[in-house]
Legacy VTK file of the C-alpha trace (Angstrom):
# vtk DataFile Version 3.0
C-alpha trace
ASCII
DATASET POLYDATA
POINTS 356 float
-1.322 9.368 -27.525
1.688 7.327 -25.978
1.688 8.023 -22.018
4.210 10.606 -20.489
3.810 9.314 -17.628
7.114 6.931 -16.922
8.806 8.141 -14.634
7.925 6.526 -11.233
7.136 2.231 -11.612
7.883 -0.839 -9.422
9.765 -3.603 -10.565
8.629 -6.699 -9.396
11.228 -9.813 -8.804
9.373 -12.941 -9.336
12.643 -14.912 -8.942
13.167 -13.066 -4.586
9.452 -14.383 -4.606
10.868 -17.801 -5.619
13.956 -17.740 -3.306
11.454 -16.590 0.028
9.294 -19.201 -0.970
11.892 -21.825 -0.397
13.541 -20.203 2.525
10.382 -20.248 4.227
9.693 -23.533 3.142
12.401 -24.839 4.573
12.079 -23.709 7.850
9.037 -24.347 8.320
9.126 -27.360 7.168
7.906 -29.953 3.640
5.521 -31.623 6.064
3.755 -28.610 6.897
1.553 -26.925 3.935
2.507 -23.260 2.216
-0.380 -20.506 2.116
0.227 -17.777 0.544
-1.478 -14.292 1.477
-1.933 -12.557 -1.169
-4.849 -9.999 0.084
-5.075 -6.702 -0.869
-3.498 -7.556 -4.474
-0.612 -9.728 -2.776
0.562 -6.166 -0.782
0.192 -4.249 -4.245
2.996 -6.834 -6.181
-0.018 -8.153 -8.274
-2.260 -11.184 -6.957
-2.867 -12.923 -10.156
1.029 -13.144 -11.152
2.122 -13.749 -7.748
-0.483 -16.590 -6.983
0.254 -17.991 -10.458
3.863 -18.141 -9.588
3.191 -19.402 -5.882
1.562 -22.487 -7.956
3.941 -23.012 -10.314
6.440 -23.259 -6.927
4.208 -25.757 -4.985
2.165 -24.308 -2.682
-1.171 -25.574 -1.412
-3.307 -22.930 -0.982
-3.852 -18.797 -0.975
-5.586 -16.411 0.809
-7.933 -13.282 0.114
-10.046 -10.478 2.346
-12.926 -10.842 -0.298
-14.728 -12.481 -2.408
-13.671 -10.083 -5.345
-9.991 -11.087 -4.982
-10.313 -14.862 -4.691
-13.319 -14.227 -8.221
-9.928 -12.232 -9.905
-8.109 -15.360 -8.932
-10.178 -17.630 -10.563
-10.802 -15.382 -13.928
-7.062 -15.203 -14.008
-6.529 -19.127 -14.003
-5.606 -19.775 -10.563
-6.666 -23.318 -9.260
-5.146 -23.155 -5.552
-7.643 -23.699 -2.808
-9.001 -20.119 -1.873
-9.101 -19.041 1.760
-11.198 -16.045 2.273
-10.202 -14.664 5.509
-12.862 -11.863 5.537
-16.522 -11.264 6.137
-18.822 -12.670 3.375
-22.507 -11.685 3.113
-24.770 -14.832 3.544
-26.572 -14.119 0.697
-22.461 -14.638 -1.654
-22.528 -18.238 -0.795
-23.879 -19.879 -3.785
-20.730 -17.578 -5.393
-18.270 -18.800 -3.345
-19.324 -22.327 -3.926
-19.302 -22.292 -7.619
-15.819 -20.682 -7.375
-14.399 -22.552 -5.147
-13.844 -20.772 -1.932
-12.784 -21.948 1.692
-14.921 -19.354 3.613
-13.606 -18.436 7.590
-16.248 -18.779 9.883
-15.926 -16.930 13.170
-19.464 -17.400 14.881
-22.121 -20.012 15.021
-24.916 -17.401 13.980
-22.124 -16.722 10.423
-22.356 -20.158 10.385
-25.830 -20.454 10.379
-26.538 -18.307 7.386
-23.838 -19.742 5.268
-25.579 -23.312 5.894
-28.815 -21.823 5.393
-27.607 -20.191 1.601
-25.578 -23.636 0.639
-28.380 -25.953 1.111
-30.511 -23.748 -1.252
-27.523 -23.351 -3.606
-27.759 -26.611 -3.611
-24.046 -27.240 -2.622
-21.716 -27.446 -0.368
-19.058 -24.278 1.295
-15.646 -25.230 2.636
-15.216 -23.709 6.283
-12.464 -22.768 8.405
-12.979 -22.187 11.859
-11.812 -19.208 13.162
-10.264 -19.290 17.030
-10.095 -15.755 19.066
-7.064 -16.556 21.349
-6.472 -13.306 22.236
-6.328 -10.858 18.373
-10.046 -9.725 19.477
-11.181 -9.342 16.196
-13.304 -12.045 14.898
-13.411 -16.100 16.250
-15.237 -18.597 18.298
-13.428 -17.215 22.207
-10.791 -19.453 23.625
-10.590 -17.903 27.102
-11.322 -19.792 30.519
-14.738 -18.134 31.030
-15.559 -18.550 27.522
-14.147 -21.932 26.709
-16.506 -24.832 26.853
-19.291 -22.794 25.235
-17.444 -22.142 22.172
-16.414 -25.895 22.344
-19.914 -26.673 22.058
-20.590 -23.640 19.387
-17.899 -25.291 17.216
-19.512 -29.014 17.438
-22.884 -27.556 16.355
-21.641 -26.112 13.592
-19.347 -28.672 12.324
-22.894 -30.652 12.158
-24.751 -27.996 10.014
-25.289 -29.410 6.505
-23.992 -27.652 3.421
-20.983 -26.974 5.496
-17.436 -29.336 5.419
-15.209 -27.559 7.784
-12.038 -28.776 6.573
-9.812 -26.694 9.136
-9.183 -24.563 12.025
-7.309 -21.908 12.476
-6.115 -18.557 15.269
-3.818 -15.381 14.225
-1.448 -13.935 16.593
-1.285 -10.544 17.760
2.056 -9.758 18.728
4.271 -12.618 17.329
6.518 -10.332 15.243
7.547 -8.428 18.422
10.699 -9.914 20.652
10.135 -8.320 24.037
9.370 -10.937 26.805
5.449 -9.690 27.160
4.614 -9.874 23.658
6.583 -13.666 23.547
4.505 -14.794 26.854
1.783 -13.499 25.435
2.185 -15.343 22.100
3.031 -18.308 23.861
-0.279 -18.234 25.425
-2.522 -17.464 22.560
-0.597 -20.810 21.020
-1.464 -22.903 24.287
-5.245 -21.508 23.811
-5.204 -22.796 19.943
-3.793 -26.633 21.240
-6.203 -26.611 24.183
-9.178 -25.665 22.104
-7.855 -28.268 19.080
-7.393 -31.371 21.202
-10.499 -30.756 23.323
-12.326 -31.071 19.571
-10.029 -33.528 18.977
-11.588 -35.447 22.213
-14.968 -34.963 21.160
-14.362 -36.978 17.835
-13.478 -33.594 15.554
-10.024 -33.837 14.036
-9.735 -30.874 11.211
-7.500 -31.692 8.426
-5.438 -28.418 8.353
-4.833 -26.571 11.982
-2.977 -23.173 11.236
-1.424 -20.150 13.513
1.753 -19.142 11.536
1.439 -16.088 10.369
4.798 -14.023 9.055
5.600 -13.029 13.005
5.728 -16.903 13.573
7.120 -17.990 10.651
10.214 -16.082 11.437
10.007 -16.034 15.082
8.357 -19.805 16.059
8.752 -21.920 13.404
7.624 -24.951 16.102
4.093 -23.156 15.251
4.302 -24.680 11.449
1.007 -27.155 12.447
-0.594 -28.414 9.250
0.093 -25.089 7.461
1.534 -22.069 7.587
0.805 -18.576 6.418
3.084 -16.132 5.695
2.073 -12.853 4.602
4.048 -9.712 4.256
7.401 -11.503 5.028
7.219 -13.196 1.951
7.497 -10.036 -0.224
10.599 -9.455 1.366
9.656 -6.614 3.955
10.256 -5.446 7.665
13.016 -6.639 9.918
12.131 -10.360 10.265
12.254 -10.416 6.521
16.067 -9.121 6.390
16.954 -11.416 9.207
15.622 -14.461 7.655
17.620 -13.474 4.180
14.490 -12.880 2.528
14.652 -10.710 -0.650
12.586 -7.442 -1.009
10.458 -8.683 -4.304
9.616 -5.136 -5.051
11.800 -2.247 -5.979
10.147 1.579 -6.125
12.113 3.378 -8.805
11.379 7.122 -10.184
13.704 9.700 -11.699
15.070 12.570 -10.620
12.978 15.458 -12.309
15.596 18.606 -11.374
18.025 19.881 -9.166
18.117 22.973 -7.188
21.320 24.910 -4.839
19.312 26.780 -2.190
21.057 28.459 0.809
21.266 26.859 3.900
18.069 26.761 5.985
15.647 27.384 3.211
12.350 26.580 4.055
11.153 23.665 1.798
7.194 22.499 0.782
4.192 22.787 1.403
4.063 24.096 5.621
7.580 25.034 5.416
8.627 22.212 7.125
11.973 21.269 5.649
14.402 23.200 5.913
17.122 22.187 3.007
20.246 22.075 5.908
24.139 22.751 5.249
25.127 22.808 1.728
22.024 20.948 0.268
20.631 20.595 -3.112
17.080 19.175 -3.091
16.125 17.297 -6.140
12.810 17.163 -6.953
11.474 13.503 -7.204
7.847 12.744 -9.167
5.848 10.668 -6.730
2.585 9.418 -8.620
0.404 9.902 -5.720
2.237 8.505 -2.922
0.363 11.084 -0.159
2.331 12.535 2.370
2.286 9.940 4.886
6.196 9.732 3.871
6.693 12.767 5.114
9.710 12.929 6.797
10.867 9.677 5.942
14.266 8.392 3.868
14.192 8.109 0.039
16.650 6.279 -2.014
19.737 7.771 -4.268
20.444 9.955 -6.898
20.820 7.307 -10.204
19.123 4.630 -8.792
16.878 5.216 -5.247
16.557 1.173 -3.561
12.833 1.649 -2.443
11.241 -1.176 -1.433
7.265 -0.783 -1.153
4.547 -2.837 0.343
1.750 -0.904 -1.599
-1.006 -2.069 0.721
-3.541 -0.214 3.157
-1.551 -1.657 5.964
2.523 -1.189 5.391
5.401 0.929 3.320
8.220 -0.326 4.423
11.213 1.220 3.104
14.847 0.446 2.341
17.412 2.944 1.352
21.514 2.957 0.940
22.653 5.756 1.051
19.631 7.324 2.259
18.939 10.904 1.142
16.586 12.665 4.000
13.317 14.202 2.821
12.857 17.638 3.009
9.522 18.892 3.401
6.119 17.527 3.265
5.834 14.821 0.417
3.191 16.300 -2.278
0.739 14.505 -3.747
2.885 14.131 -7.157
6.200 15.426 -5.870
8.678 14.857 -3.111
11.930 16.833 -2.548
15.195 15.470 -0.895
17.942 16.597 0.533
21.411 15.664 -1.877
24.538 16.402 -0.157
28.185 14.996 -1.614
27.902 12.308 0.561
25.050 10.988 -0.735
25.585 10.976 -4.270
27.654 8.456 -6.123
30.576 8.729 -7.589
30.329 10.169 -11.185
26.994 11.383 -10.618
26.045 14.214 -12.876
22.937 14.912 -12.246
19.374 14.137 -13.151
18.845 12.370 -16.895
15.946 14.002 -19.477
12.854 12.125 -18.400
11.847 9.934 -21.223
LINES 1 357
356 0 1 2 3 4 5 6 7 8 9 10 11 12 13 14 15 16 17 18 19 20 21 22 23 24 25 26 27 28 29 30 31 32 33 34 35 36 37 38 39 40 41 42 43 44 45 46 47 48 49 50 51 52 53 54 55 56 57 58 59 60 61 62 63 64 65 66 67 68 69 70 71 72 73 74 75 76 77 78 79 80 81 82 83 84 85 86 87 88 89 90 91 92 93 94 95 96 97 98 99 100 101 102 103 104 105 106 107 108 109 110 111 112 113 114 115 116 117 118 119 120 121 122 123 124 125 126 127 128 129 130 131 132 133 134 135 136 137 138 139 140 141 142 143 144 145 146 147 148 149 150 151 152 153 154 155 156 157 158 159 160 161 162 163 164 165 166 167 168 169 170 171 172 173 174 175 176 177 178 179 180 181 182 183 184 185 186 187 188 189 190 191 192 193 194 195 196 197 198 199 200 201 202 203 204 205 206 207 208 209 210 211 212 213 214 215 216 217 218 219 220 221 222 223 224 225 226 227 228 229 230 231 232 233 234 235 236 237 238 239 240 241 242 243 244 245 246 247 248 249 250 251 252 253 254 255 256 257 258 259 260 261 262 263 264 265 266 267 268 269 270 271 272 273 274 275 276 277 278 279 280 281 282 283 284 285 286 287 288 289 290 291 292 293 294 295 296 297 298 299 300 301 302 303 304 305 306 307 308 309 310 311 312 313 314 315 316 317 318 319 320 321 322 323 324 325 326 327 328 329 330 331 332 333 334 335 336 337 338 339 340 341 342 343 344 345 346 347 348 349 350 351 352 353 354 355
């Protein structure tokens, strides 16, 4: 039975991909290496075509949250060096050998067990040393109290066999906000990574590929480019940074609209009555495709044609409209409604096409 269900899709630009890549790449820098994040099935815009493409441009190497996405990768004919920024049971090591993936390491005792599992895999596992200069999350500590001893950590387990840490790396916490705190305070997890790097450095261990630049750097401290950079959700084309660095949004949200209704001013619209429909209004009734109703209250995109960009990820929708037509009501879970006033609509606009 052929599928009745086209009427909401995302159209994804492969070329705006191309054109951020080399935007990036030159402000960053040729000398410094291009990662590409493409986690969480690249921010929903597909991880196989995107990484394919990121290849074809000349970038050095990706990076995943699993072991699952860097194993689609690989079935999907992806060659790039794999980092896999997340956690990775011990007992996946012999996997992430055979595919090989670059595996983070944030603690000696990680580090332990992953040496433990290569030597009986018989192999050896790519590491990248994870710094904690102030994110909190995961990493080896770079603060004053903390210091030396993770100096030391990071020594012992560049020595463990079945191990080749081939880099080093931090993530900043606040580098993709402009207020004087947040820059001091990026400014000093970036001192923290140097220290921590030449001290190694000074005890004989030079790492191959040193990395902070995440997207907040790459548009806001490109001096951060080190050995490698890593943009992430910039590169899609989302978020402020993104439009200020001329990036193009790579995907487009389109759906049609499914029917138009007049209703007097102040009519209660959706689910908790939460929307009323205003002066002169006619809400149109937009198929969502499970979207949820964390956009309630948000801006949609135009009658004809709706510009939605979408970052279809656990972490971001970030949304451009022009003109913007205001939700009304709470978004369903396979319907939204918004508000369509004369000055919204474009010119010749006759209303909503038969979905096909």
């Amino acid at each position: 039975m052929d599928s009745t269900l086209r009427r909401t899709w995302a159209e994804i630009d492969l070329d705006a991909l191309a054109h951020n890549y080399r935007t990036l790449r030159a402000r960053m820098g040729e000398q410094s290496r291009f990662l590409g994040v493409v986690k969480a099935d690249a921010y929903g815009h597909g991880a196989v075509e995107v990484s394919r493409t990121l290849e074809e441009l000349g970038a050095e190497y990706l990076a995943v949250s699993n072991l699952d996405e860097a194993l689609e990768l690989r079935q999907g004919g992806v060659s790039l060096p794999i980092l896999q920024l997340g956690l990775t049971p011990a007992d996946q090591t012999a996997q992430a050998i055979a595919c090989r993936v670059t595996q983070a390491v944030w603690s000696e005792s990680a580090a332990l067990a992953f040496s433990r599992e290569a030597q009986r895999a018989g192999g050896t596992l790519k590491i990248h040393i994870k710094l904690d200069t102030g994110m909190s999350r995961l990493g080896f500590p770079c603060d004053g109290g903390s210091f030396d001893a993770s100096l030391e950590a990071i020594r012992r387990v560049c020595a463990l066999p079945g191990l080749e840490a081939e880099g080093i790396f931090t993530h900043f916490a606040v580098s993709d906000e402009a207020d004087e705190d947040s820059r001091a305070y990026t400014l000093r997890q970036y001192r923290q990574f140097t220290a921590m790097t030449e001290s190694l450095a000074g005890k004989g261990l030079a790492f191959v590929i040193r990395h902070c630049a995440n997207s907040g750097a790459a548009a806001g401290y490109p001096q951060f480019a080190c050995d490698m950079f890593r943009p992430g959700i910039v590169s899609y084309g989302i978020g402020h940074q993104a439009e200020d660095l001329g990036l193009r949004p790579v995907m487009t949200l389109k759906t049609v609209v499914g029917a138009v209704r007049e209703l007097p001013e102040d009519t209660a619209v959706s689910y908790g009555c939460t929307g009323p429909a205003g002066s002169a209004s006619c809400p149109s009734g937009t198929p969502t495709d499970s979207t949820g109703r964390c956009l309630t209250g948000g801006r949609s995109g135009r009658p004809g044609g709706p510009r939605l960009s979408w970052g279809a990820s656990a972490w971001t929708c970030a949304w451009q409209t022009s003109p913007a037509c205001p939700r009304s009501g709470r978004a369903a879970r396979w319907r939204s409604t918004e508000s369509i006033t004369p000055s919204t609509t474009p010119p010749g606009w006759r209303g909503p096409s038969p979905m096909s």
